[in-house]
VMD Tcl script that builds the backbone (N, CA, C; Angstrom):
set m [mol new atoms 384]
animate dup $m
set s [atomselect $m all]
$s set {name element resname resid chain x y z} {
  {N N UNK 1 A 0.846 -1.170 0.000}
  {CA C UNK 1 A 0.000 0.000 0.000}
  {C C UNK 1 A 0.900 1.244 0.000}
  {N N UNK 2 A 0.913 2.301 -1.039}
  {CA C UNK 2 A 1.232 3.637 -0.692}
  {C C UNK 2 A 0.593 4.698 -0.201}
  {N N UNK 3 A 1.316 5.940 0.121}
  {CA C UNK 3 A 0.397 6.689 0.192}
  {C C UNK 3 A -0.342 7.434 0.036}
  {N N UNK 4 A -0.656 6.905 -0.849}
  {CA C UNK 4 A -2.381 7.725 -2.154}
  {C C UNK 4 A -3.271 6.764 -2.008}
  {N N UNK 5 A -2.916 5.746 -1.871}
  {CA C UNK 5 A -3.698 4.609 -1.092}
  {C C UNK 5 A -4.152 4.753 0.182}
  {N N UNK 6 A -2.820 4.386 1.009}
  {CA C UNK 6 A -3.570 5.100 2.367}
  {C C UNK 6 A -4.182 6.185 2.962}
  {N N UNK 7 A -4.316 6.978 2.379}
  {CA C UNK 7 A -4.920 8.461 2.391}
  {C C UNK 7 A -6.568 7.965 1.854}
  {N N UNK 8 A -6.532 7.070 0.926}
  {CA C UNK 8 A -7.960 6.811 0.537}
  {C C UNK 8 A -8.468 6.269 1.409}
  {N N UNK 9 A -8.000 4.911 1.847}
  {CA C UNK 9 A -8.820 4.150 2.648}
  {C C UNK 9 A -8.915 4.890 4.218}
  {N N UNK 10 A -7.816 5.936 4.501}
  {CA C UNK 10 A -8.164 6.881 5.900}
  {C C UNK 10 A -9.266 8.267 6.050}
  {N N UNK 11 A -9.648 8.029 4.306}
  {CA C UNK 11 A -10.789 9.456 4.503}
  {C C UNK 11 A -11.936 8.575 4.642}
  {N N UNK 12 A -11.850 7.432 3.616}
  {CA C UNK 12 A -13.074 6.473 3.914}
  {C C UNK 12 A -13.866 5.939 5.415}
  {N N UNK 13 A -12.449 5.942 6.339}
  {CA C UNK 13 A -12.846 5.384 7.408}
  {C C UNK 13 A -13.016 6.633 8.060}
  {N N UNK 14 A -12.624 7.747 8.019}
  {CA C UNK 14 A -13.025 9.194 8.770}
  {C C UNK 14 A -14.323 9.397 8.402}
  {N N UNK 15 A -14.370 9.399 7.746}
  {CA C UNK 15 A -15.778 9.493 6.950}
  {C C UNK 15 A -17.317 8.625 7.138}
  {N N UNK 16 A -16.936 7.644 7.773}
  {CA C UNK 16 A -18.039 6.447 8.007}
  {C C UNK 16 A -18.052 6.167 9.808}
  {N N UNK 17 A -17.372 6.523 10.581}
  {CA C UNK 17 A -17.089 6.694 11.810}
  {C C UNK 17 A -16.863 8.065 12.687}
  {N N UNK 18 A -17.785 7.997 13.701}
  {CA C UNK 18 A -18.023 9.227 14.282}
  {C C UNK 18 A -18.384 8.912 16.113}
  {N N UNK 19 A -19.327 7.748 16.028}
  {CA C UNK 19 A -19.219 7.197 17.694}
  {C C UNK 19 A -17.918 6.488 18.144}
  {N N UNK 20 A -18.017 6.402 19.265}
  {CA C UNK 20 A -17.236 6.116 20.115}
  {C C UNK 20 A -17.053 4.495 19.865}
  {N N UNK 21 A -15.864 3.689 19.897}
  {CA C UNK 21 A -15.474 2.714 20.011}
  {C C UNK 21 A -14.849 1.912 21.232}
  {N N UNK 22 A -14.738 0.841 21.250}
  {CA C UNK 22 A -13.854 -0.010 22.417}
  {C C UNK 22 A -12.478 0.211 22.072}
  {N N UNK 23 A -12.041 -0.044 20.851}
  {CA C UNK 23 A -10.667 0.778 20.235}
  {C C UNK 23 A -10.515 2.005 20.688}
  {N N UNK 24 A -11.332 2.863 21.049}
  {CA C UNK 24 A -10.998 4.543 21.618}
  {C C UNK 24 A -10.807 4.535 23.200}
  {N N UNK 25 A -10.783 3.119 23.264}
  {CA C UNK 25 A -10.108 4.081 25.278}
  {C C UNK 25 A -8.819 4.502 25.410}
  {N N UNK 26 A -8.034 3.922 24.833}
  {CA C UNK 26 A -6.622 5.061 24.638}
  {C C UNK 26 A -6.840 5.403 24.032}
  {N N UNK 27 A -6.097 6.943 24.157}
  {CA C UNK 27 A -5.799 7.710 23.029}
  {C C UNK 27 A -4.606 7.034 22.003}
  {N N UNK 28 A -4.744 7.368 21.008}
  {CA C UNK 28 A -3.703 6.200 20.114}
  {C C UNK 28 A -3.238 7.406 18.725}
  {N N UNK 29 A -3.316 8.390 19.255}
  {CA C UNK 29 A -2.894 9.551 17.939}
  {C C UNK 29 A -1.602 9.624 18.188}
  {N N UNK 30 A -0.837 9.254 18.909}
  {CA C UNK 30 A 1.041 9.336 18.264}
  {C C UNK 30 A 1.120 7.646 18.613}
  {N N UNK 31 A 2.223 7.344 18.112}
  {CA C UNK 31 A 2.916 5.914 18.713}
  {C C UNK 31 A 2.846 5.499 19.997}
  {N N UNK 32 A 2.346 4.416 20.273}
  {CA C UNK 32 A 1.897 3.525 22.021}
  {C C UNK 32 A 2.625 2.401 21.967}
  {N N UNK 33 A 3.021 2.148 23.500}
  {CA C UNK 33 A 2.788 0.796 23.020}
  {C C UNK 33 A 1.404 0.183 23.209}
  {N N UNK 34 A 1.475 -1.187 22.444}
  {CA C UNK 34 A -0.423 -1.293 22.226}
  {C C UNK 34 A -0.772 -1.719 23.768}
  {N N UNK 35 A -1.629 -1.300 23.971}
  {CA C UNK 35 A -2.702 -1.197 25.350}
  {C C UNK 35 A -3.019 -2.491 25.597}
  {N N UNK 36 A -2.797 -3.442 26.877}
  {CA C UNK 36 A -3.074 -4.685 26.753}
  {C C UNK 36 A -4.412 -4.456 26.847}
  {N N UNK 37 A -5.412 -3.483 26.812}
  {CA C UNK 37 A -6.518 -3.564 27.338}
  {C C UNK 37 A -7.410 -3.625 25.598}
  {N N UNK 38 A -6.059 -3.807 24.828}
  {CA C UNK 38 A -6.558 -3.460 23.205}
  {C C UNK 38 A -7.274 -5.264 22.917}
  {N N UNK 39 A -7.991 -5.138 22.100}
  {CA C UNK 39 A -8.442 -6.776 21.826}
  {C C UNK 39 A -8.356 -6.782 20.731}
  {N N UNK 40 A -7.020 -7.114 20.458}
  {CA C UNK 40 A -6.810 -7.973 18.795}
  {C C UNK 40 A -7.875 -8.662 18.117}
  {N N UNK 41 A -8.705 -9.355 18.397}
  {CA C UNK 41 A -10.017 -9.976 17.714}
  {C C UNK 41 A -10.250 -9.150 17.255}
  {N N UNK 42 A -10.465 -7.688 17.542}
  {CA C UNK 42 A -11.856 -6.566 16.895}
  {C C UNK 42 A -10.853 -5.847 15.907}
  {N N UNK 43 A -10.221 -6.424 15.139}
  {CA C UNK 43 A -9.294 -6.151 14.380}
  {C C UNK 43 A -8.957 -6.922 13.314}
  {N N UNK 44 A -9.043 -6.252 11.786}
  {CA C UNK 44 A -8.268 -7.239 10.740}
  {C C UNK 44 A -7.292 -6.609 9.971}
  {N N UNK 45 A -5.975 -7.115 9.166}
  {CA C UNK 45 A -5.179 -6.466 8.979}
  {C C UNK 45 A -5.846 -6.023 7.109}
  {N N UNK 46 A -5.933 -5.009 6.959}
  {CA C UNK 46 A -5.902 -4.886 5.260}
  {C C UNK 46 A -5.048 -4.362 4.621}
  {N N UNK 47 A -3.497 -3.807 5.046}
  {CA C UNK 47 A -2.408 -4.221 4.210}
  {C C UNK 47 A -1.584 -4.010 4.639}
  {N N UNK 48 A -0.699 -3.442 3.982}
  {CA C UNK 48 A 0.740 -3.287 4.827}
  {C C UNK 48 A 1.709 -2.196 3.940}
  {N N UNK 49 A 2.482 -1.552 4.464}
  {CA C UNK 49 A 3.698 -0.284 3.703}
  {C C UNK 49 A 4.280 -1.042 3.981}
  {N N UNK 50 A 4.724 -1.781 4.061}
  {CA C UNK 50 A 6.209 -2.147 3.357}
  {C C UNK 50 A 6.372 -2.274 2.194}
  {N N UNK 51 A 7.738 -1.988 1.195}
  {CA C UNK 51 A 7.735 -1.445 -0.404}
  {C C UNK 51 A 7.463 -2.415 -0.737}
  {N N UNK 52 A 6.725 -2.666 -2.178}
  {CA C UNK 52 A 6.595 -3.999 -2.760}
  {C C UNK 52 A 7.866 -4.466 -3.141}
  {N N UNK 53 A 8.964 -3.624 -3.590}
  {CA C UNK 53 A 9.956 -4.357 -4.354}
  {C C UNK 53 A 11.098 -5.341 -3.142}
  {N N UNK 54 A 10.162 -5.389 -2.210}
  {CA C UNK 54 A 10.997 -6.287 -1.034}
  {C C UNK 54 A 12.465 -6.206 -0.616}
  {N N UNK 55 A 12.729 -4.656 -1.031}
  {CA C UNK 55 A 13.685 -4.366 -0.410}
  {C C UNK 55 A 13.711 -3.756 0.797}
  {N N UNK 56 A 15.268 -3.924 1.476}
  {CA C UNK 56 A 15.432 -3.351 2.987}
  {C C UNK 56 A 14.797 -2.537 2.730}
  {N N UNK 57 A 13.713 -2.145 3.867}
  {CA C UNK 57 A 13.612 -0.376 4.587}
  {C C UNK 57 A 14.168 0.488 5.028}
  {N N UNK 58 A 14.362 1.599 4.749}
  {CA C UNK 58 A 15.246 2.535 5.521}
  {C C UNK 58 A 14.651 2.641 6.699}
  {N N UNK 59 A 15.653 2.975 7.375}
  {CA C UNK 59 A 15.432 3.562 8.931}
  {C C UNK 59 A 15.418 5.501 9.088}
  {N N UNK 60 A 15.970 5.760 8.377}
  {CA C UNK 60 A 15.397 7.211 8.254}
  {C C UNK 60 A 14.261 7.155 8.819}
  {N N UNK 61 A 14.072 8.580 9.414}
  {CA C UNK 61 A 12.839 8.957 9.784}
  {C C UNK 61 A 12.355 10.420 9.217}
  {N N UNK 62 A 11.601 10.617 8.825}
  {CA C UNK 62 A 10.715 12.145 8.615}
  {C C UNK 62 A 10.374 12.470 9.870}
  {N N UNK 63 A 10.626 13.873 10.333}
  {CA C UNK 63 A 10.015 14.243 11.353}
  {C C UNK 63 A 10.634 15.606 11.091}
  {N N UNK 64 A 9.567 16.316 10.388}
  {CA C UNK 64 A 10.216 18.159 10.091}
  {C C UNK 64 A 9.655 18.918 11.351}
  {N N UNK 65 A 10.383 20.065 11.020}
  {CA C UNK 65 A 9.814 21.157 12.648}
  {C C UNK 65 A 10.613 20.599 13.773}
  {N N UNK 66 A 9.756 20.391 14.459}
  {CA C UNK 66 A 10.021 19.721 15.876}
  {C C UNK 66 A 9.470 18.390 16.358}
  {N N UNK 67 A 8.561 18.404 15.253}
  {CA C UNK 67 A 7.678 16.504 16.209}
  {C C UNK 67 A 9.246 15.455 15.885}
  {N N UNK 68 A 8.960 15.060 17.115}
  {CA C UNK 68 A 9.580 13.877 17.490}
  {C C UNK 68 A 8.710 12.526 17.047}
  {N N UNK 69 A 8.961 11.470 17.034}
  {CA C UNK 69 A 8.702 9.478 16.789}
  {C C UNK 69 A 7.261 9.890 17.539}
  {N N UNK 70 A 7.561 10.082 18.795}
  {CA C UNK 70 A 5.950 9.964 19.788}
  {C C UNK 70 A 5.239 11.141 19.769}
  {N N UNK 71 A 5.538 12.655 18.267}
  {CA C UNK 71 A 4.628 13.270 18.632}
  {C C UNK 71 A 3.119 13.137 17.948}
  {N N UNK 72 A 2.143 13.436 18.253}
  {CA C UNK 72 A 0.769 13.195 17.843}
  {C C UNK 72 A 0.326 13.949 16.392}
  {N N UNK 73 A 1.036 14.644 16.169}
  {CA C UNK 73 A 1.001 15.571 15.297}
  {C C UNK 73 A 2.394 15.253 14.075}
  {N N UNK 74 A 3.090 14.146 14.351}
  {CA C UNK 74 A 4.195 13.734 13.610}
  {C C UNK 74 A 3.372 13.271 12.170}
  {N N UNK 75 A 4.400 13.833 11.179}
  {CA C UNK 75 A 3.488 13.302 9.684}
  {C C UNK 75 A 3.856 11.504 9.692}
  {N N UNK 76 A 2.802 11.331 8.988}
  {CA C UNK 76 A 2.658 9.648 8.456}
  {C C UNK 76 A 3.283 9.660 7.071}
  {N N UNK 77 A 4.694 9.364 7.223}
  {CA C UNK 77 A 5.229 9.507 5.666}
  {C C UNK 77 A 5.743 7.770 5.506}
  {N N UNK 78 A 5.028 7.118 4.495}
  {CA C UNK 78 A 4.590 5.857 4.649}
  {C C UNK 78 A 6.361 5.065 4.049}
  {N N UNK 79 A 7.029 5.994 3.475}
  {CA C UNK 79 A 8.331 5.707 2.459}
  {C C UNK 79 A 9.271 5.598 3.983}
  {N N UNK 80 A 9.041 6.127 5.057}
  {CA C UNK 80 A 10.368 6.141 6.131}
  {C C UNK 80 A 9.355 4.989 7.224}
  {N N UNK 81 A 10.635 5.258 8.262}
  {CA C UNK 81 A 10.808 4.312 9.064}
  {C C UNK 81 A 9.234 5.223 10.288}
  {N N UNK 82 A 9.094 4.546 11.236}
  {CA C UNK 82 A 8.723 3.237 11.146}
  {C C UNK 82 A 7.545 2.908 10.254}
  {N N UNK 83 A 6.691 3.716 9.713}
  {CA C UNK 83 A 6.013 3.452 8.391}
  {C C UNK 83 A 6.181 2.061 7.821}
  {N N UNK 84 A 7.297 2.138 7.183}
  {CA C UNK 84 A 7.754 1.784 5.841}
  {C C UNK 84 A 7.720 -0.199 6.222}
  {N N UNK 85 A 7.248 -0.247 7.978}
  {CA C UNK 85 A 7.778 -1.513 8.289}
  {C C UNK 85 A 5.819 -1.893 8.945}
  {N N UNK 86 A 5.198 -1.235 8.729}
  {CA C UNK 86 A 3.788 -1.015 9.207}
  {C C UNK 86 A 2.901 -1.935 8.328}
  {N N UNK 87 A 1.849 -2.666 8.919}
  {CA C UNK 87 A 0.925 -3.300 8.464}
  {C C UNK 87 A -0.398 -2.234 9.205}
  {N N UNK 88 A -1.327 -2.436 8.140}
  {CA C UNK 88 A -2.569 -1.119 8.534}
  {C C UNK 88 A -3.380 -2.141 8.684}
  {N N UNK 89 A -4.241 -2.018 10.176}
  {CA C UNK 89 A -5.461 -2.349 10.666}
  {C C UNK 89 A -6.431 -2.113 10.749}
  {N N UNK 90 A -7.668 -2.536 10.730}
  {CA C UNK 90 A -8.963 -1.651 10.664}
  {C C UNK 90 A -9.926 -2.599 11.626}
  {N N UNK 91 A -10.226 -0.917 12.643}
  {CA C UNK 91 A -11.122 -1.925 13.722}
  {C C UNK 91 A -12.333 -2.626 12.995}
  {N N UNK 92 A -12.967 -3.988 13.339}
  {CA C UNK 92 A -13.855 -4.508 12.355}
  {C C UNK 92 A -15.258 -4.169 13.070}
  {N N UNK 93 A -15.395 -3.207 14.286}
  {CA C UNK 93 A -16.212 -2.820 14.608}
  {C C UNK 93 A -17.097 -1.261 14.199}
  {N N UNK 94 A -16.097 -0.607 14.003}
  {CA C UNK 94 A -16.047 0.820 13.470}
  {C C UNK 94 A -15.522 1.442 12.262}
  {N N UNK 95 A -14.646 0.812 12.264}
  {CA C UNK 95 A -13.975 1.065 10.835}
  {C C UNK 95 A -12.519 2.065 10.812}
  {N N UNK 96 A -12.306 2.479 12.205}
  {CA C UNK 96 A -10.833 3.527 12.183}
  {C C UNK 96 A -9.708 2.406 12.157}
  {N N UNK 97 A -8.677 3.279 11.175}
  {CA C UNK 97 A -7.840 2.640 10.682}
  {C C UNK 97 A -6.486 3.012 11.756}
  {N N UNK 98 A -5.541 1.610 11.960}
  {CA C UNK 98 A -4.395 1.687 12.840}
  {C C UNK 98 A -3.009 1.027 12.211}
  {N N UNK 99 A -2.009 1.716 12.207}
  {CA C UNK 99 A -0.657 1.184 11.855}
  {C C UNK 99 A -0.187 0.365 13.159}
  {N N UNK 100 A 0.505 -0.754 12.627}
  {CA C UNK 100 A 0.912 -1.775 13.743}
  {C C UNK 100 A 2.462 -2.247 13.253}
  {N N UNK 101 A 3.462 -2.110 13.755}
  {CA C UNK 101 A 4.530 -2.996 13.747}
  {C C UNK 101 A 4.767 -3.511 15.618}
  {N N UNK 102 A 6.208 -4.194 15.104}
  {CA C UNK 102 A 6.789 -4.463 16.397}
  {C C UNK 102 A 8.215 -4.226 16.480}
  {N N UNK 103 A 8.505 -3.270 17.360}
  {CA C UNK 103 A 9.457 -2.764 17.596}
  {C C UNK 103 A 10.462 -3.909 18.449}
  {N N UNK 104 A 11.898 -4.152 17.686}
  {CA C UNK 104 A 12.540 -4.996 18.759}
  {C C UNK 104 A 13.942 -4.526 19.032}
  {N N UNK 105 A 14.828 -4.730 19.906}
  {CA C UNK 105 A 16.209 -4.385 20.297}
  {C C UNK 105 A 16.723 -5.827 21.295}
  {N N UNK 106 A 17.982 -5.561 21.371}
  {CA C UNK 106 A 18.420 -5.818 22.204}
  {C C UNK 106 A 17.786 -7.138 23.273}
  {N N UNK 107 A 17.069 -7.057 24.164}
  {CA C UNK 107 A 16.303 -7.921 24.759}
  {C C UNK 107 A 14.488 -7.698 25.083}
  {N N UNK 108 A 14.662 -6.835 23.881}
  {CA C UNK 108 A 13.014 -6.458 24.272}
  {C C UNK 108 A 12.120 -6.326 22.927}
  {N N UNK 109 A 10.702 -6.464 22.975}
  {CA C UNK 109 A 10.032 -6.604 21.400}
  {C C UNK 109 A 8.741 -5.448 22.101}
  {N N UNK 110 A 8.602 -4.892 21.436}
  {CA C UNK 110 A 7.494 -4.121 22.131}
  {C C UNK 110 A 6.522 -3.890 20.474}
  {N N UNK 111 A 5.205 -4.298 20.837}
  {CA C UNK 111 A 4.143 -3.782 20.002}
  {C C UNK 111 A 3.589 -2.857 19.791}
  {N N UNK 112 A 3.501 -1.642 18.622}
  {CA C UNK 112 A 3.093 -0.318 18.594}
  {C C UNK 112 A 2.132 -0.132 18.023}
  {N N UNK 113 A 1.175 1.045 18.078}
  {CA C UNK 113 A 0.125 1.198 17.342}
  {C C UNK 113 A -0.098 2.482 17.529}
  {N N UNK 114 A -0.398 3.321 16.400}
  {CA C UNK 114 A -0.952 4.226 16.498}
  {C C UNK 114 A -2.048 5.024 14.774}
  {N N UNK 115 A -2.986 5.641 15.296}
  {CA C UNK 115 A -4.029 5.523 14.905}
  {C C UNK 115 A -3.930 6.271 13.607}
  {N N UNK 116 A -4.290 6.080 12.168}
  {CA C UNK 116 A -4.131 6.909 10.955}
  {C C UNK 116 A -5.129 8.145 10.658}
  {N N UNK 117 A -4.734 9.301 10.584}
  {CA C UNK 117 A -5.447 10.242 10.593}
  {C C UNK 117 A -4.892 10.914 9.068}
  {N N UNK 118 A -6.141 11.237 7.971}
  {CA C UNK 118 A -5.576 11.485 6.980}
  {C C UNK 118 A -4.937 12.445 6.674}
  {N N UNK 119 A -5.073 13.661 7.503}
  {CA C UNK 119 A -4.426 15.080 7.184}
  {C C UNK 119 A -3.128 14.784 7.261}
  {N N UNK 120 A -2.377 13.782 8.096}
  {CA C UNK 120 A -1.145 13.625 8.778}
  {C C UNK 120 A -0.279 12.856 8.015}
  {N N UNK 121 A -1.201 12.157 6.813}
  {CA C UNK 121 A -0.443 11.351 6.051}
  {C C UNK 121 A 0.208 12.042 4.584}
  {N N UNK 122 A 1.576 11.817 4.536}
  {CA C UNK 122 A 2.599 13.018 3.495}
  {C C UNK 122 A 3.271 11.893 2.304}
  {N N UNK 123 A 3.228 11.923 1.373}
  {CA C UNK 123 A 4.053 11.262 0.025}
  {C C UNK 123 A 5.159 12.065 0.020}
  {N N UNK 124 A 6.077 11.449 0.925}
  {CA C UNK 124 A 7.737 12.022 1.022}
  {C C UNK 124 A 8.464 11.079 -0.132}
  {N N UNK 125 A 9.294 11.653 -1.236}
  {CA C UNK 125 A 10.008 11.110 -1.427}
  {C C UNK 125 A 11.879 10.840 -0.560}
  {N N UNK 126 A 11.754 9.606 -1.038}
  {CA C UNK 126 A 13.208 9.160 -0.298}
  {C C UNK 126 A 14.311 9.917 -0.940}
  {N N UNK 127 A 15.644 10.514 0.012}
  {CA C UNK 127 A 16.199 11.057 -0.902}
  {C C UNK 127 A 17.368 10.751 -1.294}
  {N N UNK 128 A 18.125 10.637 -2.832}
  {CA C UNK 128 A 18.462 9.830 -3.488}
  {C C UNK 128 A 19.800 9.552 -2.826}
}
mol reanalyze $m
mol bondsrecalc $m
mol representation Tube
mol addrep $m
């Protein structure tokens, strides 16, 4: 999925959702880790940014101005990191759409999620 893609399927779901969900007890507008209180069941995956041509991802990150990785207001530029390593979820109750990887290091794997909002999502090109 790119992002002219994901921008479609995130106005679609802005657009068809307006009550409140079981997915909305955290707030989930910058990067979390996922909420054990989250229930994977009410969830299916419908695709994924990672590039088709199955090459490495960069680790670059976009983050102009000042937002930082965890700010809420950080653009969704689907070509960088952690994007670029993201499978997109859609609650199957409501319809708001969520980026999911899993973050790992060292001795730890931590699961992230945070929620796609279309204004936030940018077609950065990578630079050469």
């Amino acid at each position: 999925m790119n992002a002219a893609t994901l921008l479609e399927f995130a106005r679609a779901a802005e657009a068809r959702t307006t009550a409140p969900c079981t997915c909305t007890k955290t707030p989930l507008d910058g990067w979390q880790s996922q909420p054990l209180s989250l229930d994977e069941t009410q969830f299916r995956e419908i695709g994924t940014l990672l590039p088709e041509d199955y090459a490495e991802p960069t680790f670059s990150e976009y983050l102009p101005g000042k937002t930082t990785y965890w700010s809420a207001d950080a653009p969704i530029a689907p070509r960088y990191f952690p994007y670029n390593r993201c499978s997109v979820w859609e609650c199957a109750l409501c319809g708001r759409l969520y980026l999911h990887y899993t973050e790992g290091g060292g001795y730890f794997v931590d699961r992230r999620i945070r929620a796609v909002k279309a204004g936030l999502i940018e077609d950065v090109p990578l630079p050469p």
